[in-house]
Steps between C-alpha positions, in 0.01 A plus 500: 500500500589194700808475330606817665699569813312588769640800691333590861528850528518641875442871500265710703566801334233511213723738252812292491272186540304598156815606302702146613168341387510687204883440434504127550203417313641703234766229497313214472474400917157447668479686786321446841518758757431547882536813713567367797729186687195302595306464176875480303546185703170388393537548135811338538393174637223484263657625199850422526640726280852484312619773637467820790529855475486594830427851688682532873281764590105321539233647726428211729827394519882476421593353156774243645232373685376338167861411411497320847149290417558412144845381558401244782363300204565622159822653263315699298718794384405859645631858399495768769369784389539798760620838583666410807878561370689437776749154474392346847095480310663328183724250733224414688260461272751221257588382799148388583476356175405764237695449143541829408468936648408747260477844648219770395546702307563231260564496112201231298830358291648413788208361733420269120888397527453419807172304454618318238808403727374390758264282290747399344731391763179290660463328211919364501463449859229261465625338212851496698372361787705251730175259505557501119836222441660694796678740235523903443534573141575851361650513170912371520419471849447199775431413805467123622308520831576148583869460419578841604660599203473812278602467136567830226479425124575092598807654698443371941576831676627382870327686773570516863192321719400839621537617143273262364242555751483827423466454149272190530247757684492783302449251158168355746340887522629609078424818477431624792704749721604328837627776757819446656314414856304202324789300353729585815220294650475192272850442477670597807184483754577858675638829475787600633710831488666394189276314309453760215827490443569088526223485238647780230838315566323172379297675223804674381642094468219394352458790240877407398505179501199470249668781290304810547709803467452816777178666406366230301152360561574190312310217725469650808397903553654680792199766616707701688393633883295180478576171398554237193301353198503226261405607148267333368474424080445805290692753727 
């Protein structure tokens, strides 16, 4: 049992609660669940789990509002799990720090995909981490934090400064979808009228220069209306 991965399950709804109980546990996670923001962020602190699946919609308040309070201090991965559809909900919830947006009605294949994922991809990122020899290692590919230099089966691809940035950011959040807004922000500092654009221009540089080929999702994932991701090992 301890061996397990420990899955906090935010859901006030008590059908869709018991059947995600039901489905996970079926799958070999323990699961801990709250039905509202204020005792999540209690079990949270106390039990730390490996991973959140989290519901927008709670009674006493917002779900981004635990988004907002766990990320102040902690990385643990969390799935959004709602029926709000509409893009501006997704951006803003990844852009507040939440790895992933799953949309009700949802297939169980998928949400497991996705848990196992985003597990996953937490697991690379910590074992990637720049504290650990200042490297990012996944598979044939390189990054040297330090020397500022990325390398491709032993081969040194040569990036722009802006280039590598980019690249040395998303490698520091693996896995994770970061919107357009939130690495406008860490690399240029602002938004201006045509910093969309400036930063497809740079991806599409990038993306060449480290031989993926238009629609390819080798290394880096483009989710479209939204923003970028590293892969992380497995995908």
């Amino acid at each position: 049992m301890n061996n397990k991965y420990k899955i906090l399950l935010v859901e006030d709804e008590e059908n869709i609660k018991t059947f995600l109980s039901a489905l996970l546990e079926a799958s070999n996670y323990r699961v801990l669940s709250a039905a509202t923001c204020k005792i999540a962020e209690i079990m949270h602190a106390s039990h730390m789990p490996d991973l959140v699946i989290l519901d927008l919609g709670l009674p006493d308040a917002d779900g981004t509002t635990f988004i907002k309070t766990v990320r102040k201090s902690f990385a643990t991965p969390i799935i959004v799990l709602s029926a709000r559809s509409d893009e501006r909900d997704k951006v803003n919830a990844l852009d507040l720090g939440a790895n992933d947006y799953i949309t009700k009605p949802f297939g169980s294949a998928e949400l497991l995909a996705r848990v196992r994922s985003a597990l996953r991809n937490s697991r690379v990122h910590n074992e990637n981490s720049v504290l650990n020899g200042g490297k990012f290692v996944l598979d044939d590919f390189i990054i040297e934090y330090d020397a500022r230099r990325v390398f491709i089966k032993g081969e040194e691809i040569k990036l722009t400064q802006t280039e590598f940035n980019i690249m040395a950011f998303l490698s520091g959040h693996c896995g994770k979808v970061m919107t357009y807004s939130s690495i406008i922000k860490e690399i240029w500092g602002y938004p201006d009228e045509g910093s969309v654009k400036k930063l497809q221009v740079n991806m599409a540089n990038i993306r060449k220069k480290i031989g993926c080929k238009p629609g390819e999702n080798k290394y880096i994932v483009n989710e479209l209306g939204v923003g970028y991701r590293m892969v992380g090992k497995g995908e």
